[in-house]
Backbone of each chain as ProteinMPNN parsed JSONL, in Angstrom:
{"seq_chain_A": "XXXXXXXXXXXXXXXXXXXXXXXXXXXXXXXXXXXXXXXXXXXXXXXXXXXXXXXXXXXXXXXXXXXXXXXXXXXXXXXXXXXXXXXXXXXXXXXXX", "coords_chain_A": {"N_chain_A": [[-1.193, -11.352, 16.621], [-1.537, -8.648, 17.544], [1.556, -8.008, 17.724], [2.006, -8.773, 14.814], [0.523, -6.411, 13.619], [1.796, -3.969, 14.586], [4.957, -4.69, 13.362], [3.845, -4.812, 10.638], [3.464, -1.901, 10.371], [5.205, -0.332, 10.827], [7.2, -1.308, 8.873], [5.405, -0.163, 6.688], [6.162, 2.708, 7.404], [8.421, 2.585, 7.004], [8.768, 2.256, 4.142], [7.643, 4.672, 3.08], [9.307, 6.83, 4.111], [11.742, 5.982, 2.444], [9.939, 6.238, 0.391], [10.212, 9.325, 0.634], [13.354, 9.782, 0.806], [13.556, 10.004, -1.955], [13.282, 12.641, -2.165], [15.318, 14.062, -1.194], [17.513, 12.984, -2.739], [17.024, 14.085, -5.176], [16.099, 16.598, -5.027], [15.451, 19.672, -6.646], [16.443, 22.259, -5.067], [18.75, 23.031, -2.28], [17.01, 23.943, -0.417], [14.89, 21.771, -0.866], [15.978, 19.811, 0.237], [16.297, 20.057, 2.545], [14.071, 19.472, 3.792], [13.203, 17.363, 2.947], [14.942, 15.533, 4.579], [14.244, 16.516, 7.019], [11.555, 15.45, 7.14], [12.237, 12.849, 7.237], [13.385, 12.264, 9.216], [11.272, 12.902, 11.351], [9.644, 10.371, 11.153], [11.142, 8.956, 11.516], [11.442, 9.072, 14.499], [8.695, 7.913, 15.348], [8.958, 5.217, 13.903], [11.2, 3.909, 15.57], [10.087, 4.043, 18.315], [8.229, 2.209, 17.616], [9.687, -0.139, 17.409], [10.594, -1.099, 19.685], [8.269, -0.975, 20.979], [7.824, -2.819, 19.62], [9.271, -4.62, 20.605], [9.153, -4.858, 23.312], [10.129, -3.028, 24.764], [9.957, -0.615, 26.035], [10.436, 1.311, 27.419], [13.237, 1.883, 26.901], [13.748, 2.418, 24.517], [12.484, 4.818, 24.445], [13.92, 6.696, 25.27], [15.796, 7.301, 23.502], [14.294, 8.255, 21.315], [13.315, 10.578, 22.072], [15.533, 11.555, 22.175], [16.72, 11.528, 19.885], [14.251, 13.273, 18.342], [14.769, 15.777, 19.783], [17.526, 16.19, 18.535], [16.956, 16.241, 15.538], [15.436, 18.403, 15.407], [17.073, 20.462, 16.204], [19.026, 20.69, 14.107], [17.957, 20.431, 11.902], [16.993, 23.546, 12.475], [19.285, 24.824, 12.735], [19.809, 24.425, 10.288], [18.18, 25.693, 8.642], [18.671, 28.172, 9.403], [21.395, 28.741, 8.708], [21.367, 28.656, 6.107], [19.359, 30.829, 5.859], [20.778, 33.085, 5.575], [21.177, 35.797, 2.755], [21.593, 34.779, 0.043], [23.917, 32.745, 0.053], [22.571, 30.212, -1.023], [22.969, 31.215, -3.914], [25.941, 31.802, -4.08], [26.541, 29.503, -3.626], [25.679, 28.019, -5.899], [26.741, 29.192, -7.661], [29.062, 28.414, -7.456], [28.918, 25.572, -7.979], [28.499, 25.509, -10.505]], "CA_chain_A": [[-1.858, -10.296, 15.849], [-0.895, -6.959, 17.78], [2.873, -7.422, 17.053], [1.906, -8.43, 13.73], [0.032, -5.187, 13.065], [3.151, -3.192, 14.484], [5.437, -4.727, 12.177], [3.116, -3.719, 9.355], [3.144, -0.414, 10.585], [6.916, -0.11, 11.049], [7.448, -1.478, 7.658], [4.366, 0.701, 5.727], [6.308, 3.553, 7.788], [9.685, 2.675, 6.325], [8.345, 2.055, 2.961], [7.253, 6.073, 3.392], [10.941, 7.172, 4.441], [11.977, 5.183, 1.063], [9.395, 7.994, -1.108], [10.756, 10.655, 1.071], [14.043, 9.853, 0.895], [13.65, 10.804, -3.312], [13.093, 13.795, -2.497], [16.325, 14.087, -0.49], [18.131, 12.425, -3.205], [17.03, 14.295, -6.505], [15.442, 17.373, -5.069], [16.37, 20.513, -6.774], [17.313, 23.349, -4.31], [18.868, 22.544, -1.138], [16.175, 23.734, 0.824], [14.061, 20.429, -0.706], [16.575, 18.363, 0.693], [16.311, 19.685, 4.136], [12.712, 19.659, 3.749], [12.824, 15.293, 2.696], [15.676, 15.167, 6.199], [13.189, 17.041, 8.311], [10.192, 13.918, 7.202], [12.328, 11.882, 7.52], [13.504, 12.357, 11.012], [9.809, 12.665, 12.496], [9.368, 8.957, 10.521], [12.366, 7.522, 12.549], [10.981, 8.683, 15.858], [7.731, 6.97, 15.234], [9.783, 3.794, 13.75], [12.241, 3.726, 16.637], [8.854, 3.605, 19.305], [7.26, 0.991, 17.285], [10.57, -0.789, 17.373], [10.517, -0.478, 21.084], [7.189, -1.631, 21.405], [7.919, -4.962, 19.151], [10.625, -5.896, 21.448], [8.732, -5.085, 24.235], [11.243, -2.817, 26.114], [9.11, 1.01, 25.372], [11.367, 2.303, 28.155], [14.223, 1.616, 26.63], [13.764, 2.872, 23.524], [11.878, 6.279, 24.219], [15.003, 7.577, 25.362], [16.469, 7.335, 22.101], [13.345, 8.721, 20.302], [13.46, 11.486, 22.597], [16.86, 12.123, 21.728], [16.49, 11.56, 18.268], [13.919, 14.213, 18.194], [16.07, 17.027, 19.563], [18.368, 15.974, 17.332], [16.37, 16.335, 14.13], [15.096, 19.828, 15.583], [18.03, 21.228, 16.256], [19.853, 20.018, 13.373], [17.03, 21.523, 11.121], [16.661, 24.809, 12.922], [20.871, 25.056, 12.304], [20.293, 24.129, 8.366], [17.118, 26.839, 8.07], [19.383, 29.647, 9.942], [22.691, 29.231, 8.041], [20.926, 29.342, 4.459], [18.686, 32.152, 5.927], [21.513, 34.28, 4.752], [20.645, 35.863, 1.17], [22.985, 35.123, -0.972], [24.316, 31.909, 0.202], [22.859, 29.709, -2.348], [23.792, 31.805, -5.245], [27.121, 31.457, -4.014], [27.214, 27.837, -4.09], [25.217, 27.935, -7.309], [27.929, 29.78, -8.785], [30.46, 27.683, -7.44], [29.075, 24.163, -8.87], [28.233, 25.735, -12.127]], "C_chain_A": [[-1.316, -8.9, 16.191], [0.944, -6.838, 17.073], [3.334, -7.588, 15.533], [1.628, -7.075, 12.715], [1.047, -3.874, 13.298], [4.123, -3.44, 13.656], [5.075, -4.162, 11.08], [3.221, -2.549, 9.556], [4.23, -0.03, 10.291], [7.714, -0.361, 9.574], [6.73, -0.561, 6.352], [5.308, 2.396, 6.263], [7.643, 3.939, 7.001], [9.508, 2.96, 4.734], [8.158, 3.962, 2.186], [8.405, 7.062, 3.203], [11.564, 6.981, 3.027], [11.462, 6.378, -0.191], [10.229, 9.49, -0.527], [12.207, 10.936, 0.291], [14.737, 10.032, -1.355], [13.951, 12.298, -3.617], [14.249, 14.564, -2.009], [17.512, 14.18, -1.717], [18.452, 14.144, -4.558], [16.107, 16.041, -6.358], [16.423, 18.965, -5.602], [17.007, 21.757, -6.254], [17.926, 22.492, -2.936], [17.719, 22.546, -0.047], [15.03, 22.184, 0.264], [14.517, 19.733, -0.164], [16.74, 18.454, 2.004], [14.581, 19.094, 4.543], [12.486, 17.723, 4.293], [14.089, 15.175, 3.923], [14.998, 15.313, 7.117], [11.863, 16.092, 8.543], [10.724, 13.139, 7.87], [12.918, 11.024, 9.053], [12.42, 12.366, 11.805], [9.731, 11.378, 12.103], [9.975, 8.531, 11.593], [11.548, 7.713, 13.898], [9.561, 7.887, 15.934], [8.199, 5.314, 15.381], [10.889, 3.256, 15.048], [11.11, 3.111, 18.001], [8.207, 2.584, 19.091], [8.291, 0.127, 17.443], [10.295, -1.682, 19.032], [9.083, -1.316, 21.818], [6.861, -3.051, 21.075], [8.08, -5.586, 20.104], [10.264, -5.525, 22.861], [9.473, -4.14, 25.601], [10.959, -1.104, 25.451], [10.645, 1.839, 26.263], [12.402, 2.603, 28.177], [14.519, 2.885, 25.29], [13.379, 4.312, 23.558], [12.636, 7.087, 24.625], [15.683, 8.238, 24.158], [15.683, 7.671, 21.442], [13.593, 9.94, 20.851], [14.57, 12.375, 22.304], [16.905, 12.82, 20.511], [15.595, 12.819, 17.874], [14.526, 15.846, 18.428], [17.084, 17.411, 18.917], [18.137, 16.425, 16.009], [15.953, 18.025, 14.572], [16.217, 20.761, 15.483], [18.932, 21.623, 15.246], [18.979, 20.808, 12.145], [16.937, 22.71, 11.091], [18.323, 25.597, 12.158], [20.46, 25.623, 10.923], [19.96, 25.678, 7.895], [17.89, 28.044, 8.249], [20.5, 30.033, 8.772], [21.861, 29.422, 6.215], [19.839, 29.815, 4.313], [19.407, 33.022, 5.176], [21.444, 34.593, 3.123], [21.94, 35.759, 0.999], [23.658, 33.392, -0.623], [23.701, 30.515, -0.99], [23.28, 29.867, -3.563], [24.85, 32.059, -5.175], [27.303, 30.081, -4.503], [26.579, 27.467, -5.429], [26.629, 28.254, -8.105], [29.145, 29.126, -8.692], [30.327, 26.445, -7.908], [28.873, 24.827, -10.262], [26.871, 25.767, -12.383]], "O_chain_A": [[-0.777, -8.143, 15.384], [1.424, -6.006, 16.303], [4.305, -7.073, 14.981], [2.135, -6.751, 11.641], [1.146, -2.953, 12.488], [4.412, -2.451, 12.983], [5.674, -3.242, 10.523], [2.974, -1.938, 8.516], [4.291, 0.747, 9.338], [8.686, 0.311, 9.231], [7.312, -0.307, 5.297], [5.113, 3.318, 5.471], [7.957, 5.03, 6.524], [10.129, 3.876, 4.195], [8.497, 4.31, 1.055], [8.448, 7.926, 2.328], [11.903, 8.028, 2.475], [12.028, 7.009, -1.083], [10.685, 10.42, -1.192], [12.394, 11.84, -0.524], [15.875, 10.123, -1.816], [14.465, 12.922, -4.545], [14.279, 15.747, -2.348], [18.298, 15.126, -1.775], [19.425, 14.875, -4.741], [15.592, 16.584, -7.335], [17.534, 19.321, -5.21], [17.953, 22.286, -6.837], [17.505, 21.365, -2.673], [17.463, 21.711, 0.821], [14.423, 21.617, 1.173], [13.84, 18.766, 0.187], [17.147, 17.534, 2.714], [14.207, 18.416, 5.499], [12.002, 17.122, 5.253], [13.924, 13.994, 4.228], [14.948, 14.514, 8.053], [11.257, 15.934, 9.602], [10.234, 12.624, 8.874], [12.888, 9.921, 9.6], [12.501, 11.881, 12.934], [9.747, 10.817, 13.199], [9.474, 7.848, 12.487], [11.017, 6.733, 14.421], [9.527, 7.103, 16.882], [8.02, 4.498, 16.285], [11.183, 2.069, 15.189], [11.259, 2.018, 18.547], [7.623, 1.959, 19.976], [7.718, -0.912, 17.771], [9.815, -2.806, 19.181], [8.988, -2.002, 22.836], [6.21, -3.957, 21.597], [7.54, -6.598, 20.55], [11.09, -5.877, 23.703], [9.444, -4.346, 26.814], [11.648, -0.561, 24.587], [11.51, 2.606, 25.839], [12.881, 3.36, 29.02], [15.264, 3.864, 25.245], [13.911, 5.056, 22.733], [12.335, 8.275, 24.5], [16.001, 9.412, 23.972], [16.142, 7.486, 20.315], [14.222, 10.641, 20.058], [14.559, 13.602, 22.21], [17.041, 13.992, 20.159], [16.133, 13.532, 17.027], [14.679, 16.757, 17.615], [17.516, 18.546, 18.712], [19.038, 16.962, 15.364], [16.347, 18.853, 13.751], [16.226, 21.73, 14.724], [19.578, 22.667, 15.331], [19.482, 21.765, 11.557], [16.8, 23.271, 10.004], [18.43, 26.537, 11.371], [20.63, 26.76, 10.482], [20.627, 26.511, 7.283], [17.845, 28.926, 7.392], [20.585, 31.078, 8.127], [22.001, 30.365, 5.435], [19.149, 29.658, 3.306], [18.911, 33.675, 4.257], [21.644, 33.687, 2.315], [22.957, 36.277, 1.46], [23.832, 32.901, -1.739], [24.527, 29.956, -1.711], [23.834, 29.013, -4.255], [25.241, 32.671, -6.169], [27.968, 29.643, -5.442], [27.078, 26.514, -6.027], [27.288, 27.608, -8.92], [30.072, 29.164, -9.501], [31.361, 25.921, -8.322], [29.396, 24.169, -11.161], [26.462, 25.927, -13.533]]}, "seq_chain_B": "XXXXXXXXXXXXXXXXXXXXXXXXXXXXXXXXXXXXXXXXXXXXXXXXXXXXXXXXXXXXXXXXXXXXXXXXXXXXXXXXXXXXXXXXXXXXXXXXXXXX", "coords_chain_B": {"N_chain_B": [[-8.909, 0.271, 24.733], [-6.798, -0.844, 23.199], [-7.574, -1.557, 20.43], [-8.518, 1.192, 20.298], [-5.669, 2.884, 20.041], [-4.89, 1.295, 18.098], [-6.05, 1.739, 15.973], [-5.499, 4.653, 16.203], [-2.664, 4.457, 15.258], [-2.552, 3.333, 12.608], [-4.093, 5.584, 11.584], [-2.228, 7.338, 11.764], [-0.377, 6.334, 10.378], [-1.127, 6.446, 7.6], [-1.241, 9.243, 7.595], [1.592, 9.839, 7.085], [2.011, 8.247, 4.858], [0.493, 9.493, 2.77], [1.74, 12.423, 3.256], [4.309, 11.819, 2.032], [3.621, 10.837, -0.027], [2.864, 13.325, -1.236], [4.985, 14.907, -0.996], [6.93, 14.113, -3.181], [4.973, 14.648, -5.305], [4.361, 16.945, -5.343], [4.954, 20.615, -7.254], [6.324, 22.45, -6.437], [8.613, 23.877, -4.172], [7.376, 25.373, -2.172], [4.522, 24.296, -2.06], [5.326, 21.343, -1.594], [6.311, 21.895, 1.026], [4.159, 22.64, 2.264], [3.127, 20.231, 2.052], [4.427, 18.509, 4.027], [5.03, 19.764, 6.069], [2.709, 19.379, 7.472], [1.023, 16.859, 7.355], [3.1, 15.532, 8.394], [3.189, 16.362, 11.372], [1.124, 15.725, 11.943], [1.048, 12.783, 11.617], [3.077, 11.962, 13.13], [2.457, 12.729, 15.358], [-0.509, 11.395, 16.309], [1.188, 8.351, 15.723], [2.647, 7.943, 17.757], [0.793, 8.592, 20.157], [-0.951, 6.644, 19.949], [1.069, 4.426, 20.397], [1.315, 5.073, 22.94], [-0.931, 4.708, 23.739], [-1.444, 1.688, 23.831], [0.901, 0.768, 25.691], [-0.609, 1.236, 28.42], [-1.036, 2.828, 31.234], [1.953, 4.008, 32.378], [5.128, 4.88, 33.359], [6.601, 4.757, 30.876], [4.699, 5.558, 29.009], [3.837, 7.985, 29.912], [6.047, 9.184, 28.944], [6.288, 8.498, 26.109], [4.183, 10.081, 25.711], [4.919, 12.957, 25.884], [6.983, 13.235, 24.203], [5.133, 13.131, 22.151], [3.875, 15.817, 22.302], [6.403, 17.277, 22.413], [7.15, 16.731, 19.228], [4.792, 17.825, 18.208], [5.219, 20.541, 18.75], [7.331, 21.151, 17.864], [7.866, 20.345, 15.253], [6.183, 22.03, 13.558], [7.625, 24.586, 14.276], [10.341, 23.809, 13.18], [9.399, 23.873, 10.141], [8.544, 26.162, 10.022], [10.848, 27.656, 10.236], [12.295, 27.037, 7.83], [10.659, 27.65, 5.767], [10.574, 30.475, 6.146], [13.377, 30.659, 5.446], [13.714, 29.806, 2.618], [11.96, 31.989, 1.715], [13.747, 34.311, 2.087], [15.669, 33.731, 0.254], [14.529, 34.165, -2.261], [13.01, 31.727, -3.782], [11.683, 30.875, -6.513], [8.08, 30.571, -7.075], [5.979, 27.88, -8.254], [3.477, 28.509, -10.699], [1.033, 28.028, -12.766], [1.13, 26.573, -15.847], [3.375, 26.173, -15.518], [6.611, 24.336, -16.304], [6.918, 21.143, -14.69]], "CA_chain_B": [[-7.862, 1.186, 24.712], [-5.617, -1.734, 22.6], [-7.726, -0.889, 19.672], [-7.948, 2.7, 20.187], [-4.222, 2.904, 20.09], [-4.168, 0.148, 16.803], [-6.374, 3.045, 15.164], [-4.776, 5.908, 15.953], [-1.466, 3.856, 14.831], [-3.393, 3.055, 11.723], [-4.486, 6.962, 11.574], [-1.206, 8.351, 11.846], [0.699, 5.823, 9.032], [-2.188, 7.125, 6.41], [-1.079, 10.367, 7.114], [3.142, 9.585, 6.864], [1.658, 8.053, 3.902], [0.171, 10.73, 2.007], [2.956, 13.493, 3.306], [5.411, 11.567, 1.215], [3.608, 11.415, -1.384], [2.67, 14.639, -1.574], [6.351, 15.356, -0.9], [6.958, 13.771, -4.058], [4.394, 14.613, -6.554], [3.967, 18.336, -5.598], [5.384, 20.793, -8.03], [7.106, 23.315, -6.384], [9.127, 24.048, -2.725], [6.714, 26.069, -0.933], [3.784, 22.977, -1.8], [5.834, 20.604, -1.0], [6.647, 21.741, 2.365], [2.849, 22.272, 3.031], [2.692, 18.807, 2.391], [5.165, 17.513, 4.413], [4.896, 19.669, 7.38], [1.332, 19.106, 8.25], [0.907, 15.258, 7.229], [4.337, 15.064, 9.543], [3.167, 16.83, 12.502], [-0.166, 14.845, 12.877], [1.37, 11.378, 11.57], [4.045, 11.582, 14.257], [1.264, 12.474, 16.948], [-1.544, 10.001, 15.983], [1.523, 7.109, 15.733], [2.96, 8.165, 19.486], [-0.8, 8.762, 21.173], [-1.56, 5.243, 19.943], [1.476, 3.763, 20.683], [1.095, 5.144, 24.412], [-2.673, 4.037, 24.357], [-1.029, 0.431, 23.743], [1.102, 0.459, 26.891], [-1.291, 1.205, 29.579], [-0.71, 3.757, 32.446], [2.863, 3.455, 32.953], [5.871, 6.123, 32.889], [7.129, 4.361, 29.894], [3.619, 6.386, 27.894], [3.79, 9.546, 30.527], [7.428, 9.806, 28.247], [5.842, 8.894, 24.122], [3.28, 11.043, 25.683], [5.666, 13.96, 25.825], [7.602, 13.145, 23.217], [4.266, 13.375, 20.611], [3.874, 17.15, 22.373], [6.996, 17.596, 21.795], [6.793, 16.71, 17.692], [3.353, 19.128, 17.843], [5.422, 21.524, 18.999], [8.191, 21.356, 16.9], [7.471, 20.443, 13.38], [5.486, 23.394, 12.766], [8.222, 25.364, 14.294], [10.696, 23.867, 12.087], [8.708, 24.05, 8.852], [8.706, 27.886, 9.63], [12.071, 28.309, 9.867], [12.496, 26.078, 6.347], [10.034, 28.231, 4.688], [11.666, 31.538, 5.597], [15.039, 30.444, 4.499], [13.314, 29.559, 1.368], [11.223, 33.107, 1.256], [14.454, 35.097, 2.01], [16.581, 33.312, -0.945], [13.732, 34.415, -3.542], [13.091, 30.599, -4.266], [10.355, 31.368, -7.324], [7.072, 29.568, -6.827], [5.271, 27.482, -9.503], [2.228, 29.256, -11.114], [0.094, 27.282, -13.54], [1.362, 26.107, -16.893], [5.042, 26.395, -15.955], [7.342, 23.49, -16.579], [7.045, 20.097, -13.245]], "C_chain_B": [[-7.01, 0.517, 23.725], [-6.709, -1.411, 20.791], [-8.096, 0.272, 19.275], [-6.82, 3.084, 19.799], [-3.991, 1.896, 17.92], [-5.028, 1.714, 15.842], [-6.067, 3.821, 14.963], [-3.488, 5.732, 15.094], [-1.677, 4.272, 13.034], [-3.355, 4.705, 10.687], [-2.964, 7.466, 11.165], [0.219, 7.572, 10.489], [0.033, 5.976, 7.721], [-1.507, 8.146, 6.218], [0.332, 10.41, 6.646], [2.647, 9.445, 5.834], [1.687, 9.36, 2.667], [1.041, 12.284, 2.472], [3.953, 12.762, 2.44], [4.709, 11.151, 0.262], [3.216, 12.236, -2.504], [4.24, 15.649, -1.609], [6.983, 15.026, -2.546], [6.104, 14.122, -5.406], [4.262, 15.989, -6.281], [4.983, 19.188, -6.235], [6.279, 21.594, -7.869], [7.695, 23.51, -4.739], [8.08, 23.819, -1.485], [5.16, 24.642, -0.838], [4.261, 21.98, -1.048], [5.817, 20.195, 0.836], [4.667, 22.196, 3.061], [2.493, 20.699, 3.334], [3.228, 17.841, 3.872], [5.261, 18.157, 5.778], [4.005, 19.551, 8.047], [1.033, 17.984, 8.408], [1.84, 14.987, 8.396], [4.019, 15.324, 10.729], [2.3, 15.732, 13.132], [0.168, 13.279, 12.481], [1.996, 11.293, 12.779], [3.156, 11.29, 15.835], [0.745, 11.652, 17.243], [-0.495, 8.765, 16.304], [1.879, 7.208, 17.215], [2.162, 7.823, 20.289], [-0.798, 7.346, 21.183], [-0.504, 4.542, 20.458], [1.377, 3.636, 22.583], [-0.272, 4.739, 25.03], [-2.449, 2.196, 24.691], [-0.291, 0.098, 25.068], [0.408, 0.791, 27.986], [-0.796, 2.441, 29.876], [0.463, 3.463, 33.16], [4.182, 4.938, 32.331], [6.398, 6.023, 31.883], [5.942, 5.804, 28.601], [3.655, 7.377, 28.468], [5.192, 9.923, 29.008], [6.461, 9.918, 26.58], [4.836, 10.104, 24.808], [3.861, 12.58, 25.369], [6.689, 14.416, 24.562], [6.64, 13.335, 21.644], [4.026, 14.977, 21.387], [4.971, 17.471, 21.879], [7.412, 17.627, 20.04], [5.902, 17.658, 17.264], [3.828, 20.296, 17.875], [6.627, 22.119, 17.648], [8.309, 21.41, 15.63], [7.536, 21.63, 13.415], [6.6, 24.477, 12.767], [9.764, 25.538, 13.0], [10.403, 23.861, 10.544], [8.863, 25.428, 8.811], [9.742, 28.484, 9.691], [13.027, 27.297, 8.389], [12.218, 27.446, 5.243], [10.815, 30.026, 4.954], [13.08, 31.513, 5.479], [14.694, 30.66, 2.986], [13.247, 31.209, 0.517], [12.817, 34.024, 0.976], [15.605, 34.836, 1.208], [15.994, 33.468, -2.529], [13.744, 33.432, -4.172], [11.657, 31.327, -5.115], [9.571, 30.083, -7.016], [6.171, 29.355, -7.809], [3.997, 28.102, -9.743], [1.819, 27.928, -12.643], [0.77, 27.569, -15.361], [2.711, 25.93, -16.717], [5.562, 24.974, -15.673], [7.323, 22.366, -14.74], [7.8, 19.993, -12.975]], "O_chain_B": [[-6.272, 1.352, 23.202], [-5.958, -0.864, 19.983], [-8.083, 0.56, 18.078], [-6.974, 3.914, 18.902], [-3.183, 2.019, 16.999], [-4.381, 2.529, 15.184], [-6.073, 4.236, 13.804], [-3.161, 6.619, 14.306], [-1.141, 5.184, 12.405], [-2.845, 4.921, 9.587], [-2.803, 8.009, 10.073], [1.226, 8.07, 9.986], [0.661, 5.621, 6.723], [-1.042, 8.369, 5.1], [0.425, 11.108, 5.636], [2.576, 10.552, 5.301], [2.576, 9.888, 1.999], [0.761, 13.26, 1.775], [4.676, 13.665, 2.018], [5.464, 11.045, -0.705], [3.167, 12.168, -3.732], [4.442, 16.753, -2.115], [7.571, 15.991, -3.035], [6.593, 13.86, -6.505], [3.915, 16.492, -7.35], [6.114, 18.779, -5.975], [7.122, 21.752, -8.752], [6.814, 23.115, -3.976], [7.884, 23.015, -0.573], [4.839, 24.146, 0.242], [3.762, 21.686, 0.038], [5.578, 19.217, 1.543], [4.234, 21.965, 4.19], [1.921, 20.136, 4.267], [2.689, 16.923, 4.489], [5.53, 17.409, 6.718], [4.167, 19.573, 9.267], [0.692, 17.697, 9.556], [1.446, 14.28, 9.324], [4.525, 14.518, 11.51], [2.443, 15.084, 14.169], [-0.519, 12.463, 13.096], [1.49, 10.52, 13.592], [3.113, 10.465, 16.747], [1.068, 10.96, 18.208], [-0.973, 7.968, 17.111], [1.276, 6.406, 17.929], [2.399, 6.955, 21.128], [-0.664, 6.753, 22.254], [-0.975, 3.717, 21.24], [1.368, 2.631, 23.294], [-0.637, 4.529, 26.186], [-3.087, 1.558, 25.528], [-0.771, -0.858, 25.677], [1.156, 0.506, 28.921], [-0.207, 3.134, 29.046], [0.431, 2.872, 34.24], [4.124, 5.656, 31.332], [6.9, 7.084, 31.511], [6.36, 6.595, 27.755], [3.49, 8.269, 27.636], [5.069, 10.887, 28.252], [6.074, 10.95, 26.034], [4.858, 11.162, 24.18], [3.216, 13.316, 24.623], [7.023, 15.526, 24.147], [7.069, 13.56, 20.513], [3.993, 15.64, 20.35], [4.866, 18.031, 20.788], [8.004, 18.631, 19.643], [6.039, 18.281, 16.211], [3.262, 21.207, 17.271], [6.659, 23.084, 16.884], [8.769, 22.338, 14.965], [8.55, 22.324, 13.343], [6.764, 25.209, 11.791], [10.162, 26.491, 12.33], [11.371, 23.842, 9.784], [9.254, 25.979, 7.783], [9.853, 29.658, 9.336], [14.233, 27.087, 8.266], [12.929, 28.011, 4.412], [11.446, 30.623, 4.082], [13.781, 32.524, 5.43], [15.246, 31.489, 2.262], [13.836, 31.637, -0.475], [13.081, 34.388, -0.17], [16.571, 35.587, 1.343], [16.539, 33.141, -3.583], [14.329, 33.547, -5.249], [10.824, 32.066, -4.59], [10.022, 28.961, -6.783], [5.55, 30.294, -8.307], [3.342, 28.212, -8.706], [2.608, 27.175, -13.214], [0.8, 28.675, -15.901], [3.349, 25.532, -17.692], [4.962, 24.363, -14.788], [7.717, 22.931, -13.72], [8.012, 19.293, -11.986]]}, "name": "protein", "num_of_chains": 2, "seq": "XXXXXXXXXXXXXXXXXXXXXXXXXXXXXXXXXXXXXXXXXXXXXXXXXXXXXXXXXXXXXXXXXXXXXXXXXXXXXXXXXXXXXXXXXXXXXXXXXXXXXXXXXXXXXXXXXXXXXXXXXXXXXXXXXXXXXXXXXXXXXXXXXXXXXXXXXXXXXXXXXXXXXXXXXXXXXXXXXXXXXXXXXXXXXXXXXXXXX"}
């Protein structure tokens, strides 16, 4: 039953990632699409712990969530800074057409 | 504590839940990212807490333990450097009747 109900979880979590990852896809400024990267990176570290906790080896895995989270922060903080600058999308606007 | 932890679990894939699909059905940027950075902050927490309520008292949960502060801490911070990228690119924000 318990590692049944983690599976479910891990799968209802992915399933989640899956709607996000629309918004990633088809969203129309760039900043939506950091927006559906930035979900979907807190998702994984959840999914990565529940992983972790299937297979029975937490201590293993929470390294790599841990990681993974600095990762997604940092990586976000980057995106938000560089197309802080005005003007930078209406450059690349103007350059796809 | 083993269903404390299945609840909070429980708790915190409701809220993933409903951040994506509020990520999805809301109409304009700045919604959006209400949706998705508040549902995100406290899904990530709630699924961590519980998962560390599930292993006992062991340094394996001292770490998710740190690792769901760390998510509390961060989200929010990155959501606010999202939204003023957004603000300082004059992204226009949906007002009532205008086009989904």
């Amino acid at each position: 039953m318990p590692s049944a109900f983690l599976l479910a979880s891990a799968l209802a979590i992915l399933f989640a990632v899956l709607l996000s990852l629309y918004r990633v896809i088809s969203g129309p400024t760039i900043i939506d699409r950091i927006i559906g990267a930035n979900v979907i990176g807190t998702k994984t570290i959840a999914v990565i712990v529940l992983t972790g906790q299937l297979f029975g080896r937490v201590e293993f895995f929470i390294d790599v969530a841990l990681l993974y989270a600095l990762i997604n922060f940092i990586g976000t903080l980057a995106l938000a800074r560089y197309f802080e600058r005005k003007g930078v999308l209406a450059e690349r606007k103007q350059a796809t057409g | 504590m083993t269903s404390l932890g299945f609840g909070l679990i429980a708790c915190g894939v409701f809220f993933f839940f409903t951040g994506a699909i509020g990520l999805i059905r809301f109409p304009d940027l700045y919604t959006r990212m209400h949706a998705a950075g508040k549902c995100d902050t406290l899904g990530g927490f709630l699924v961590l807490t519980g998962l560390a309520c599930l292993g006992g008292l062991t340094l394996a949960s001292l770490k998710i333990v740190m690792v769901a502060l760390f998510v509390l801490i961060t989200s929010p911070t990155a959501t606010h450097a999202i939204a003023r990228a957004a603000k300082r690119n004059d992204i226009a924000w949906w007002t009532r009747g205008d086009q989904r």
